[in-house]
C-alpha positions as CSV (number, residue, x, y, z in Angstrom):
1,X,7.4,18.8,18.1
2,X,8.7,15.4,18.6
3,X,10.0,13.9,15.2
4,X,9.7,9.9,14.5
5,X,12.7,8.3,13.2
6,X,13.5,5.7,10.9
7,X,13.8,2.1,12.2
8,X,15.7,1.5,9.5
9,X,18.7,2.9,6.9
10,X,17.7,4.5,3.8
11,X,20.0,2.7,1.7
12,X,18.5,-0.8,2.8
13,X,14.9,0.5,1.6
14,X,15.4,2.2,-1.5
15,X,15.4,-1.4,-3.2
16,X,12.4,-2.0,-1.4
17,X,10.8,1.3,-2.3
18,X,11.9,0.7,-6.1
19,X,10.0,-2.4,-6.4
20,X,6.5,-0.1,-6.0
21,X,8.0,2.7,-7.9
22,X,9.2,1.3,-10.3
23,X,5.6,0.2,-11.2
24,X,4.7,3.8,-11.1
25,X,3.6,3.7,-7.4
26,X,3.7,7.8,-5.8
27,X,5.7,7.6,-2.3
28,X,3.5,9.0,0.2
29,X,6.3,10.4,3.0
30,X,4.5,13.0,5.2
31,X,1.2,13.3,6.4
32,X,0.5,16.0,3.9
33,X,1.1,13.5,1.3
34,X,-1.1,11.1,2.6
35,X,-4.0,13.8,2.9
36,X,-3.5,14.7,0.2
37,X,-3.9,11.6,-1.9
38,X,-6.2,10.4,0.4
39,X,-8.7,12.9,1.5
40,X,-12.2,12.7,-0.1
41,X,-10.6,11.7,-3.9
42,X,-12.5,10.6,-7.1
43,X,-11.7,7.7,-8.6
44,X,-9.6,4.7,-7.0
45,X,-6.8,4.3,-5.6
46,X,-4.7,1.3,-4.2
47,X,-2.6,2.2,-1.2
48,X,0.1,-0.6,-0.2
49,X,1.9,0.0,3.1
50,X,5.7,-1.5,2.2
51,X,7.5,-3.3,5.2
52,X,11.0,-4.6,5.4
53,X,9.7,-8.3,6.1
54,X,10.1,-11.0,4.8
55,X,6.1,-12.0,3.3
56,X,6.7,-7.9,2.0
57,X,9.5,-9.1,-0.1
58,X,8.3,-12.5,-0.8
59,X,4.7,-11.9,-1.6
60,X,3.2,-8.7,-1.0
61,X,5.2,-7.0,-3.5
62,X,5.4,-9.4,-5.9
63,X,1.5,-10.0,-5.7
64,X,1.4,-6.3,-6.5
65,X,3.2,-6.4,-9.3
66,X,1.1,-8.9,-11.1
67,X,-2.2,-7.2,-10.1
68,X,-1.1,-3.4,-11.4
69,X,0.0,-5.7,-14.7
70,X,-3.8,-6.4,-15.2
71,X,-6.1,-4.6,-17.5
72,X,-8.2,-3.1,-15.0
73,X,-6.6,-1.0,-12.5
74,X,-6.9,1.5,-9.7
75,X,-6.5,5.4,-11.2
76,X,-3.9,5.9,-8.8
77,X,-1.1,4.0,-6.8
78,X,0.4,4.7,-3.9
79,X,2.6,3.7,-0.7
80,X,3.7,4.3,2.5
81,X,7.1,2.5,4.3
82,X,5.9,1.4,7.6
83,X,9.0,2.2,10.1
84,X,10.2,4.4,7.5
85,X,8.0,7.1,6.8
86,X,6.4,6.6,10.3
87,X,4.1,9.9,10.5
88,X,3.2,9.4,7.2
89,X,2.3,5.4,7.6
90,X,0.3,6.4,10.7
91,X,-1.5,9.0,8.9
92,X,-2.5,6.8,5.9
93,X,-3.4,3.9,8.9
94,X,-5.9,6.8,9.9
95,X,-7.9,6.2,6.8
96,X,-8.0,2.3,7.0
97,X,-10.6,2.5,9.9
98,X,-11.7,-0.6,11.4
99,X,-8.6,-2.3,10.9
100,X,-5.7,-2.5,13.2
101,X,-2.4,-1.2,11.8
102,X,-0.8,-4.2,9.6
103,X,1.9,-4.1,7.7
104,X,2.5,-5.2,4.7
105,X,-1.1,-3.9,4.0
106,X,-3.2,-2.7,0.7
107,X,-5.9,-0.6,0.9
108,X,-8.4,0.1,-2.1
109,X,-9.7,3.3,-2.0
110,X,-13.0,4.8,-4.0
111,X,-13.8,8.3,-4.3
112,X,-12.3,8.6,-0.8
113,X,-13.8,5.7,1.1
114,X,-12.0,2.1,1.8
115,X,-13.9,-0.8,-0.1
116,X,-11.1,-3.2,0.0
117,X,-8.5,-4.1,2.7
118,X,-5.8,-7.0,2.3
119,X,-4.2,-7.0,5.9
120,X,-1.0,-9.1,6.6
121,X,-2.4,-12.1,7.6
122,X,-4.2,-12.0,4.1
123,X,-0.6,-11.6,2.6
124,X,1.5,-14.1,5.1
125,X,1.2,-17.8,4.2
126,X,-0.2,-17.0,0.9
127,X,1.5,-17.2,-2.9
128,X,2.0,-13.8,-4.8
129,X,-0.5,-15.1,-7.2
130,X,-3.1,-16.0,-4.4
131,X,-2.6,-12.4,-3.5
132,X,-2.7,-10.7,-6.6
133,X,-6.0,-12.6,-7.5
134,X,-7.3,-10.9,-4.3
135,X,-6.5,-7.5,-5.9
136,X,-7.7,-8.3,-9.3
137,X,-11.3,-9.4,-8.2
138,X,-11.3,-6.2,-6.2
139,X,-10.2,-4.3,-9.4
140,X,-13.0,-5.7,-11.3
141,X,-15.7,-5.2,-8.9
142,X,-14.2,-1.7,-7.9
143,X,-12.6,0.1,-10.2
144,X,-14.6,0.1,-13.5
């Protein structure tokens, strides 16, 4: 079976995936990880597909970091490294249906089904706080 490879070195993303762990984010790097966490699951979840870029560093992951600060919060937070953990990232893009594949992304999952999607041109042009405000009304309305 033909394996994907990484776009990119492992030593240039391991900041980039520390930024999400850190926060207590589960790294989602095969496609039985992702249906695993994804497939018909109680409770909420926020999914955030990581990217190399430069609104990834500059806002999407910093808007995440504020939102995940707040009071109310998805049960479970996860991630996928687009051009990374390819199989994985297309896998997880599998249960963001009606969306085209975007990266960054973040995904809000309840008891299995998408009710929220941030896609990247929801991310690019916009401030980490702008963002994270996004997430937090979605928290609120989802995840209580």
């Amino acid at each position: 079976m033909f394996q994907m490879q990484s776009l990119y070195p492992e030593e240039m993303v391991a900041p980039m995936r520390q930024e999400l762990t850190t926060l207590g984010f589960e790294e989602l790097r095969t496609e039985e990880d992702v249906d695993k966490a994804l497939s018909e699951q109680k409770g909420t979840a926020l999914l955030v597909v990581n990217s190399v870029c430069g609104c990834a560093a500059g806002s999407a992951r910093p808007a995440v970091n504020l939102a995940v600060a707040h009071e109310t919060r998805p049960d479970r937070l996860l991630t996928v490294f687009a051009g990374v953990d390819r199989a994985a990232t297309e896998k997880a893009r599998s249960y963001i249906l009606g969306y085209p594949p975007s990266s960054p992304s973040m995904a809000l999952f309840k008891d299995g089904q998408l009710v929220h999607f941030i896609p990247r041109m929801g991310i690019e042009g916009y401030t980490p706080e702008q963002i994270a405000q996004n997430l937090i009304e979605a928290f609120e309305t989802h995840c209580k």
